[in-house]
C-alpha positions in Angstrom: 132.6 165.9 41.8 135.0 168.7 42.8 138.3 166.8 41.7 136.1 166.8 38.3 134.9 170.1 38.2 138.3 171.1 38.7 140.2 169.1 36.0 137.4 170.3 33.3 137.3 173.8 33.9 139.8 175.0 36.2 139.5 176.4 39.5 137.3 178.9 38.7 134.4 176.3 37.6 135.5 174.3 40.8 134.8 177.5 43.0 131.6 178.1 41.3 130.3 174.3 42.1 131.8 174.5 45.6 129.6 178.4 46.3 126.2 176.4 44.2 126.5 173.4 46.1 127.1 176.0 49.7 124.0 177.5 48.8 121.9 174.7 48.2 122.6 173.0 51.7 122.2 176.4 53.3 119.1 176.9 52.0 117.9 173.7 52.6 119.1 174.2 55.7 117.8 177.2 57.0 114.3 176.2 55.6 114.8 173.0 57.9 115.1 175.4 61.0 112.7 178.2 59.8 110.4 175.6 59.9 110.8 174.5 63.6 111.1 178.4 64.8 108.2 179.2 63.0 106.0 177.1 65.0 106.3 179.5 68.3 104.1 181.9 68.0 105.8 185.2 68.6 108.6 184.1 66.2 105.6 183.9 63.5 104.4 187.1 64.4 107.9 188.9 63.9 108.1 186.7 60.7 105.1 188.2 59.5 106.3 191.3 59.4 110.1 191.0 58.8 109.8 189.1 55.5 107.9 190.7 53.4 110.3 193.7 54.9 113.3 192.0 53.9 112.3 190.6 50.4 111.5 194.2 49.5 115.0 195.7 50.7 116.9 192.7 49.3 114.9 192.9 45.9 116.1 197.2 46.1 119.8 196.0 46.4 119.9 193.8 44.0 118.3 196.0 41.7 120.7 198.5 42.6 123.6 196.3 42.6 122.3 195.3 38.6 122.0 198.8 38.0 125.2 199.9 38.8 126.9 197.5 37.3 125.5 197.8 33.9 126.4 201.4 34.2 130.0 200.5 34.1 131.0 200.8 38.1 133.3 197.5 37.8 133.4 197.1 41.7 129.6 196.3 41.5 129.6 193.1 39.6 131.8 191.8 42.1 129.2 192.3 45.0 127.1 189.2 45.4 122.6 189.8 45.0 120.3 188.2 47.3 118.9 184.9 45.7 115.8 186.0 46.7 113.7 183.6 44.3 115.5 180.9 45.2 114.8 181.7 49.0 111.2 181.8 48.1 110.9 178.7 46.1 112.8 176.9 49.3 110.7 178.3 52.1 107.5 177.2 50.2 108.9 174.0 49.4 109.3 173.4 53.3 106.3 174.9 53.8 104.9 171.9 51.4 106.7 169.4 53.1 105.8 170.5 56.5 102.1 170.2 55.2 102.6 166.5 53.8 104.0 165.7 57.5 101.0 166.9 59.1 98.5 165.5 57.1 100.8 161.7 57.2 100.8 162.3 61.2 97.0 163.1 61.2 96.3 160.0 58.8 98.5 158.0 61.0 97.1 158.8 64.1 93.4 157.8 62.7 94.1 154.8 61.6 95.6 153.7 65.1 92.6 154.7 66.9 90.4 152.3 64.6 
């Protein structure tokens, strides 16, 4: 897919698909270990209170990064924003999955003990 992305639109179209597809597994990634911290209890606790912490500063920057830009500082749109949807929509995707898990392990379980 790169050696294609590259021959249609350059390098700059084969860096862009090379950073989307970074992001993707990182996300997908870091969901995949959220998931297992999250089950300890004092890492929930922090979690409880760091999130919504961080979603509000990252959504600030980004906002700031936006509005800079638009007023004509150049160096701005250069600076990457948080994908903070895109964070969201892959922590409650986990959060799905890890519910399907534990309702196929309890279902499991019950129908062994029959």
């Amino acid at each position: 897919m790169l050696a294609n992305e590259f021959q249609a639109g350059g390098p700059r179209a084969a860096v862009y698909y090379v950073s989307t597809e970074s992001k993707h597994l990182f996300l997908t990634e870091s969901v995949k270990v959220w998931v297992k911290l999250d089950q300890y209890p004092s890492v929930h606790k922090v979690a409880e209170v760091a999130v919504p912490t961080a979603a509000h500063w990252s959504e600030k920057y980004n906002h700031f990064v936006k509005e800079m830009s638009q007023k004509g500082y150049v160096v701005f749109g250069y600076l990457p924003v948080v994908p903070v949807d895109e964070i969201s929509n892959a922590f409650k995707q986990g959060e799905a999955e890890k519910k399907e898990d534990a309702t196929a392990h309890k279902d499991s379980d019950s129908s062994d003990s029959d």
